[in-house]
DRENKOLDREN-245425 format. One record per residue (C-alpha): x, y, z; residue in three letters. Coordinates in steps of 0.5 Angstrom, whole numbers, plus 500, padded with zeros to 3 digits. Layout:
N
XYZALA...
This chain:
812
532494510UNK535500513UNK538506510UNK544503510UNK542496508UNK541493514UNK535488514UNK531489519UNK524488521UNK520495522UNK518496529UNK511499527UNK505494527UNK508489533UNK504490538UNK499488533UNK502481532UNK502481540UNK494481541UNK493477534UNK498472537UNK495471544UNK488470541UNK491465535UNK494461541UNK487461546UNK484459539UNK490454538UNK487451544UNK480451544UNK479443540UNK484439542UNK480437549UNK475435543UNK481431540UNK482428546UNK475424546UNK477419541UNK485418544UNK487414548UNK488417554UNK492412558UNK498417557UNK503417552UNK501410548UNK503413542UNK510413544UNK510406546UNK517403542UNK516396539UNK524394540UNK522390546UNK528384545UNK524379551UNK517376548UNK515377556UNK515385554UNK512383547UNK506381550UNK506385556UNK506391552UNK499391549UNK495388555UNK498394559UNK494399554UNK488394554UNK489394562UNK489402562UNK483403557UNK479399562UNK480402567UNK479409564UNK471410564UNK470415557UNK476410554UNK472404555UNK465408552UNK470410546UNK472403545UNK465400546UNK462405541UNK467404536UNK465397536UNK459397536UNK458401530UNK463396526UNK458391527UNK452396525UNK457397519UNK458390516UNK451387519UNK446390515UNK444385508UNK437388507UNK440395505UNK447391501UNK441388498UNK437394495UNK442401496UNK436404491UNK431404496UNK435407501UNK438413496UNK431414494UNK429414501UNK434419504UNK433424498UNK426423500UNK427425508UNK433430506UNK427434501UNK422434507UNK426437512UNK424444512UNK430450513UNK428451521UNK429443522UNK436443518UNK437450523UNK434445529UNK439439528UNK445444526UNK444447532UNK442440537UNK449437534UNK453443536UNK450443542UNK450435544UNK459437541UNK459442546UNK457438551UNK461432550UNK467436550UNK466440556UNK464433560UNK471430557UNK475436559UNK472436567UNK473428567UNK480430565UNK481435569UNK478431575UNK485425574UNK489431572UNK494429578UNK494421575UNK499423570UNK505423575UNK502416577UNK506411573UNK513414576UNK516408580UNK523413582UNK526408577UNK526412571UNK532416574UNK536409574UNK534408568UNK538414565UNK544414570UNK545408567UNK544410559UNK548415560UNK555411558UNK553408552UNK551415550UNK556419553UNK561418547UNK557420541UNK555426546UNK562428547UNK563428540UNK557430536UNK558437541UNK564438542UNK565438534UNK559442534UNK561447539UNK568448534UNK565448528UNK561455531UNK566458535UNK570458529UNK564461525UNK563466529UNK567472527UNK565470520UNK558470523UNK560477525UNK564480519UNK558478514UNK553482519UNK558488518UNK558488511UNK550487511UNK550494514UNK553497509UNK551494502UNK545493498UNK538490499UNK540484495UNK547483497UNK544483505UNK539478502UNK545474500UNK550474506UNK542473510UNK542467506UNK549465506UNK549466515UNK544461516UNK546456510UNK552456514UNK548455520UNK545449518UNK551446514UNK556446521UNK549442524UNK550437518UNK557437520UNK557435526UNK551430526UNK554426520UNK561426524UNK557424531UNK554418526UNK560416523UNK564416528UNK560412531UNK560406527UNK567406526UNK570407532UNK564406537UNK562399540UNK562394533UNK564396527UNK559398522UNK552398527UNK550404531UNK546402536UNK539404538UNK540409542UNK545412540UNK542413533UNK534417537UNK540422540UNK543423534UNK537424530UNK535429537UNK541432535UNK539435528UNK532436530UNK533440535UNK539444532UNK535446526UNK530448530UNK536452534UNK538455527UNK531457525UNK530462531UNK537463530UNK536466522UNK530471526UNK534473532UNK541473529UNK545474536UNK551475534UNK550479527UNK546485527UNK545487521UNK543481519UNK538481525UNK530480523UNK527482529UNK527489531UNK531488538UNK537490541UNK543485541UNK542483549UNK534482548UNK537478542UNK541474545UNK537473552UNK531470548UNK535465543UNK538463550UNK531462552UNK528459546UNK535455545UNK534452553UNK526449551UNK528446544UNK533442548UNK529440555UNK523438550UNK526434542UNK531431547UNK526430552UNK520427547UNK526425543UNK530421547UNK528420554UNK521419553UNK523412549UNK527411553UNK523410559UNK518408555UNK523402553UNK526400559UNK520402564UNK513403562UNK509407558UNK505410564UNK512412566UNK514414559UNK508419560UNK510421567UNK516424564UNK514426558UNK509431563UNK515433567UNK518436561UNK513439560UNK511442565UNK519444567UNK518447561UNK512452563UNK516454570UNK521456567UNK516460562UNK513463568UNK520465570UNK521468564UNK515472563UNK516474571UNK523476570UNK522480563UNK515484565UNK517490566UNK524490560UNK517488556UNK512492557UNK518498557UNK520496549UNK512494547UNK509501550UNK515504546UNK512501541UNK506503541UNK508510542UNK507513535UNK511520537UNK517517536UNK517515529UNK514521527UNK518526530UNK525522527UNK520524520UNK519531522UNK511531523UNK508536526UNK507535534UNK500536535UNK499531530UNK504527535UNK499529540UNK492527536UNK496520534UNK497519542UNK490520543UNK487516538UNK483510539UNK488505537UNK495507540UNK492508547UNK489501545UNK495498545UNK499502550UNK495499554UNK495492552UNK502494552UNK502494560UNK498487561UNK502483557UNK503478561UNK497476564UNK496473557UNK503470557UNK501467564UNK493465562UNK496462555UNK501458560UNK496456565UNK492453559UNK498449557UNK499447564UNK491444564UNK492441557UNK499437559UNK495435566UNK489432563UNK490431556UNK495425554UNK502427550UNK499426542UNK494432544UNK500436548UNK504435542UNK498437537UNK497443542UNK505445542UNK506444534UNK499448533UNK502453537UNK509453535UNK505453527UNK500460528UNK507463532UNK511462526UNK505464521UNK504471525UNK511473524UNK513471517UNK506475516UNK509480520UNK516481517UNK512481511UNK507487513UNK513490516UNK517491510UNK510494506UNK509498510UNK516500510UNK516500502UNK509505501UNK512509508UNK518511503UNK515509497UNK519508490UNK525512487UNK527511481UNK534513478UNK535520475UNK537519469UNK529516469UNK525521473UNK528526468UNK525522463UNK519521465UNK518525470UNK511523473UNK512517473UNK515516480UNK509520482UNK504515478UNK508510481UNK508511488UNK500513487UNK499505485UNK503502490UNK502503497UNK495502495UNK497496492UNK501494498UNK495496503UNK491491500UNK497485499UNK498486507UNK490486508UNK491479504UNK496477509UNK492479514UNK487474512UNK491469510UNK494468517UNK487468520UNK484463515UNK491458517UNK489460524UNK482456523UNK486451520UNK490449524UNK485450530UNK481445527UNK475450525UNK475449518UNK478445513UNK483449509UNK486444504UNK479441502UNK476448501UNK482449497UNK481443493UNK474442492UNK471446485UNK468453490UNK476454493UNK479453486UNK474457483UNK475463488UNK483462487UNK482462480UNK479469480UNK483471485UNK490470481UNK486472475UNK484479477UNK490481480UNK494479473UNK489482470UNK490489474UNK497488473UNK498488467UNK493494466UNK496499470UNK502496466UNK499499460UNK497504462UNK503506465UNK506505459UNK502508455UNK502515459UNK510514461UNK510515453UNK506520452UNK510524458UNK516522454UNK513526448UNK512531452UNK518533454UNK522538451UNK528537454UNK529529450UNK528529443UNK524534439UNK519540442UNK513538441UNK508542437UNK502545440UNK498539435UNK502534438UNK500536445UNK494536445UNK493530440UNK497526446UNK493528451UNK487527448UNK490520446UNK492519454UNK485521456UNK481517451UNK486510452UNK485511460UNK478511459UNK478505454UNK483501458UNK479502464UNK472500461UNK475493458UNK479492465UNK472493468UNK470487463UNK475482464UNK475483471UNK467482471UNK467477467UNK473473471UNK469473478UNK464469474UNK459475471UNK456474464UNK456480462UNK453479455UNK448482458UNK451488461UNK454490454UNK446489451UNK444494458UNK450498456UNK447499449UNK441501450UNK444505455UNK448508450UNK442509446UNK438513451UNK443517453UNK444519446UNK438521445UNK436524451UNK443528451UNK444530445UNK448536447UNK454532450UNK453528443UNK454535439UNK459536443UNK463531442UNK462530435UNK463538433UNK470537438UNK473531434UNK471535427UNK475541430UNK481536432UNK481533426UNK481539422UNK486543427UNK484549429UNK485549437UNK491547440UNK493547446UNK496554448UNK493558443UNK490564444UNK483563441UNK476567441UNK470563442UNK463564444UNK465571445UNK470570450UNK478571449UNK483567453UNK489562452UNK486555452UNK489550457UNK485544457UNK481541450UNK478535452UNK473531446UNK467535448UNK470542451UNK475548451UNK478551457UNK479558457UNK484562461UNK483570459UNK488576461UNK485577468UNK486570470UNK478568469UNK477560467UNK473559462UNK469552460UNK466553454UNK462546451UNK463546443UNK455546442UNK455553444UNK462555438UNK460557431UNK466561430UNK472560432UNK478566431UNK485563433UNK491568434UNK496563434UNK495561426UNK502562422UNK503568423UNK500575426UNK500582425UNK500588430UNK497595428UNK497601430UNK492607429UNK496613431UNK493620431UNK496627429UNK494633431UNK489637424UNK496642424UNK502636424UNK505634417UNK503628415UNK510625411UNK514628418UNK510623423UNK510618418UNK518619418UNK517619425UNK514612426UNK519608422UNK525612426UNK521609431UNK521602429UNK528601427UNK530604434UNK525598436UNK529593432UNK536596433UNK534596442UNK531590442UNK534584439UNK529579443UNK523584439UNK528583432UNK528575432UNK520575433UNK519580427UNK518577421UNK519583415UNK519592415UNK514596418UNK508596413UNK505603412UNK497604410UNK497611410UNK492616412UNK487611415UNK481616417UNK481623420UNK477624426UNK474630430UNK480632433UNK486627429UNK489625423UNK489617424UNK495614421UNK496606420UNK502602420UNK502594420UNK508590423UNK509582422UNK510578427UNK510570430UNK504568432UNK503570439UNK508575440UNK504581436UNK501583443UNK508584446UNK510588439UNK505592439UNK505594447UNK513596445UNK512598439UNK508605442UNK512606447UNK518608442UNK514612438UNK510616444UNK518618445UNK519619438UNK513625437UNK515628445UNK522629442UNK520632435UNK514635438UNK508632434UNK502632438UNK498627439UNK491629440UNK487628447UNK480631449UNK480639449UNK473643452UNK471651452UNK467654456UNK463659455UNK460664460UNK452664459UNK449671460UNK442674463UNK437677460UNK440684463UNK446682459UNK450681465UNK454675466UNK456670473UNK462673476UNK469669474UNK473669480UNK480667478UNK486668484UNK493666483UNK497664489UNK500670491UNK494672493UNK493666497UNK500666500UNK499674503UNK492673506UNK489678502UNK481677500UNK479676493UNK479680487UNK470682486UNK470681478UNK464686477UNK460685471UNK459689466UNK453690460UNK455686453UNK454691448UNK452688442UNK458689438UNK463685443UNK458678441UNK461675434UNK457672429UNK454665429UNK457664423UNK464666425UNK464663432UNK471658430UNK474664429UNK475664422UNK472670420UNK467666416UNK469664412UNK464657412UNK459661411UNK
């Protein structure tokens, strides 16, 4: 279904069906040369009609088909040996006597036959099979042209003159049909408008109701056509026997109209299954609409009657020329549309066009076109009518050389594989549309839960991939069946397919309902989560959910594993005694990891990290982001991640606890007063609380003052305490001292920095190293530097060592 509702078969994936198609056809076509060796190859027996009203016809029906069979040298052979193995059946007393013996003997021969023996007799029996049918397909082959040689010329009387008794119901039955439709096709119309327009579920509605319609205008007419016979035509209350084959025709053959119709839709496009446009819709049910008609009414009608009136050699005739019409006008087809075809299949192989209405990259466009698979199928695009023209040439052989019951099976296993191949392919088609676009779930919901969508559309396209490859093998196992290779049914209902069909249900309930759990499980966790419905979750409750979500998953992932092991018919009684003993290595070869998990679910239990707190551990400081049983996950102020093992931890220091304390050491110069800085810090703080009410609401009390904390060498260290919410103490304090640095600049209290003196050293002549100082006017007028000249130091001019810091000595 399209964006606006419209249902439509995706057009990625048909050239797939095209090349799976043509080799199902080929395949279909493979036994039924096999087939033929146990069928009366007279040509058309089965459709012999015992309403013979004369006792000359009565007995010469059976003597023409003995006749035929003798003159047929692999019929004869045939009938020969099934005589002979009915005496072979019913003549043996000596084995009805003792069937213990025999039993005893054949288990006896079946155990000493050696591997290489059983292998020899396989391969000799699908040899001598091989063979047998090749010789029946030549000898068929060689009396192909004999089909035609039961017709006398009197077949085409024979229906001149059955056309009057049929004329009147005919012209009934069609002209209410063809009322009946005309007046429902703008209903048809408006019903496809509508579709376009409207949901998935309303379309599949107006779908259904279209073709229900369909079929009750074709019941209509066909209930109409047989009362109307009985009532009105010939003797009241009888129908005669031909009216009756045509009427049955007609149903037949208009149902089958009305399924191709429901793929087609050549009238309401948004009903339309099959992506093609409205004149290749309406071209091709014309197409289909002609062959259904030429064989039901054909095999249906004219056949028996020819086989009534003439013979069963002339039945066969006719029946052959239908179908041979049949395959001419396929070939009309094929020739005439070549070109329209192989134009729409190479657009379809073509990925350029559905990934550039998606906006994908063009080289992507020009790597997918180069890719093995897409020039694949463009090529197998432009010869698909070679296939078509081989499929048809195969049938034409098969109608020539084969009778009409193996040309009947050919034709239904044919129509059986085409109509498996594209309900598989509706189906793929859709999937593939479904994990194109993925699931969307409302906005209220994905507000919610946010992750869900994303865990959703992680699970269902790979889902869906693995539905459309059961798809795929499904078809392919029909295929087989119906080819004849393999007996689907009994496989399926002897204990090894009812086994295998168990555990295949099985395990796909099982994985179901354990994604649905864990879905389940992690969309809560997720609605916890989220601050945005309910309460705010606290640090704690994060990480015990999530700590809940990891543990769950894994528990959830080894019981699944379980179940599924044990579905598919492992007994895993001894894999959970390996997994003990495994257990139980591991634990004493790792015993880290297992220190690891016990010290991380005491300190879970006892709720000293969470996730979000600013932690110390193992000498590293940072804010944990992941906390899992067995380790922490670090981030610290430069950006470094940090996985640190809870083995490795003895002491943790949270700063998240309560509450937190910023405090400031602030130094003063040795000359500055005391009580005047300290004035000064608590003018800052309350300029601090009055500018910054964000900073005012985290402050949980006044400015503590501790005093005089130390004196330094160079500063009197002053200490003050501010309480804050935890976390926030950082912040306070960064803020905190940038007010007081303007506080002590406008009230000039200096803040102590590193000073140095340098003192001259002198020589032993008293001389010092001349000290060239200029200033830069110097510079400006271009004049050479001043010469300092050096002079001696008298020893008065050195002061005393006791009264170099100037204080006359009085340290002395």
């Amino acid at each position: 279904m399209s964006k606006t509702g419209k249902i439509a078969m995706p057009t990625q994936g048909w050239l797939y069906v095209l090349t799976g198609l043509v080799v199902a056809l080929f395949l279909t076509l493979a036994p039924f040369a096999a087939q033929a060796q146990s069928l009366f190859t007279g040509g058309g027996s089965s459709n012999t009609e015992t309403t013979e009203t004369t006792p000359e016809a009565e007995a010469k029906a059976p003597l023409d088909t003995l006749l035929e069979v003798l003159k047929d040298d692999n019929a004869r052979a045939a009938l020969i040996a099934d005589l002979e193995k009915s005496l072979d059946a019913s003549g043996d007393p000596a084995g009805d006597e003792n069937p213990a013996i025999e039993t005893i003997t054949a288990a006896a021969d079946a155990e000493g036959v050696s591997v290489g023996r059983q292998i020899a007799l396989i391969t000799q029996q699908i040899g001598q099979d091989t063979v047998n049918t090749l010789t029946s397909f030549w000898n068929g082959f060689q009396r192909g042209g004999k089909v035609f040689s039961g017709l006398s010329g009197a077949e085409l009387t024979v229906l001149l003159e059955a056309i009057p008794g049929l004329l009147a119901v005919i012209a009934i039955t069609v002209a209410l049909f063809v009322v009946l439709r005309y007046l429902a096709r703008g209903l048809y119309a408006r019903m496809g408008r509508t579709a376009e327009h409207v949901g998935l579920f309303r379309s599949i509605g107006l779908f259904l109701g279209s073709n229900l319609l369909d079929a009750f205008i074709v019941v209509v007419a066909w209930a109409a056509g047989y009362l109307i016979t009985i009532l009105a035509v010939g003797e009241v209350g009888q129908i005669g026997i031909r009216q009756s084959m045509y009427l049955n025709a007609f149903l037949l053959v208009e149902m089958t109209k009305v399924v191709i119709r429901s793929f087609l839709s050549p009238v309401a496009s948004g009903l339309r299954l099959v992506p093609v446009g409205d004149k290749a819709a309406a071209a091709l049910t014309r197409y289909l609409s002609i062959v259904v008609s030429v064989l039901g009414y054909g095999q249906l009608l004219v056949v028996p009657i020819v086989n009534q009136s003439v013979n069963t050699a002339a039945g066969a005739g006719v029946s052959a020329l239908l179908s041979v019409l049949v395959l001419l006008y396929f070939v009309y087809i094929v020739l005439r549309r070549r070109k329209a075809v192989t134009r729409w299949l190479q657009s379809e192989a073509d990925p350029s066009e559905a990934q550039a209405a998606e906006g994908v990259d063009p080289a992507t466009i020009a790597e997918a076109r180069r890719g093995f698979i897409a020039r694949t199928l463009h090529g197998l695009a432009g010869i698909w009518h070679w296939f078509a023209l081989a499929y048809i040439a195969v049938m034409f052989i098969v109608v020539m050389t084969q009778p009409a019951e193996v040309t009947l099976n050919a034709i239904v296993g044919s129509g059986k594989i085409l109509a498996a191949i594209i309900i598989a392919a509706l189906l793929s088609g859709w999937l593939a549309q479904a994990v194109h676009r993925g699931i969307s779930l409302p906005e209220d919901v994905n507000a919610k839960l946010p992750l869900l969508e994303r865990r959703i559309n992680t699970f269902v396209p790979r889902a869906f991939s693995a539905l459309r490859l059961f798809l795929l093998v499904c078809v392919l196992f029909f295929t087989l069946d119906v080819i004849g290779t393999i007996d689907m049914r009994s496989w399926l209902e002897g204990q090894v397919g009812l086994a295998m069909t168990k555990a295949l249900i099985s395990v796909g309930l099982i994985l179901t309902v354990a994604f649905a759990i864990w879905l389940a499980l992690t969309s809560f966790v997720d609605y916890k989560l989220n601050p945005e419905y309910g309460a705010v979750p606290t640090s704690r409750e994060t990480t015990l959910l999530t700590l809940l979500r990891n543990a769950a998953t894994i528990a959830l992932i080894i019981l699944t594993l379980m179940f599924v092991l044990s579905e598919i018919g492992l007994d895993i009684g001894p894999l959970l005694a390996s997994a003990g003993v495994l257990g139980l290595a591991i634990g004493f070869g790792a015993q880290k990891m297992v220190q690891d998990i016990i010290t991380g679910v005491f300190i879970q239990f006892e709720n000293v990290i969470n996730v979000g707190d600013v932690i110390t551990v193992g000498g590293t400081t940072g804010t944990v982001e992941k906390l899992s049983v067995r380790s922490v996950s670090l981030r610290d102020v430069q950006g470094v991640f940090h996985m640190i093992p809870f083995s490795t931890v003895d002491v943790v220091s949270n700063y998240m606890r309560g509450f937190s304390y910023t405090v400031c050491d602030m130094g003063i110069a040795y000359r500055e007063n005391v009580e005047e800085a300290k004035q000064a810090m608590y003018d800052a703080f309350d300029r601090m609380m009055e500018n910054e009410p964000e900073i005012a609401n985290s402050i949980m009390g006044e400015l503590e003052w501790f005093g005089v904390q130390s004196l330094g060498d160079s500063a009197v260290v002053l200490r003050v305490r501010i309480k804050t919410d935890p976390g926030k103490q950082w912040g306070i304090g960064r803020m905190y001292n940038g007010y007081l640095k303007t506080v002590f600049d406008e009230r000039g209290i200096e803040i102590p920095f590193p000073q140095q003196t340098i003192w001259l050293g002198e020589n032993k002549d008293g001389t010092t190293q001349p000290f060239k100082i200029e200033g830069p006017a110097a510079q400006d007028q271009g004049l050479p530097p001043t010469k300092t000249v050096s002079k001696p130091i008298e020893a008065d001019d050195v002061p005393d060592s006791d009264d170099a810091d100037g204080d006359g000595g009085a340290d002395r």
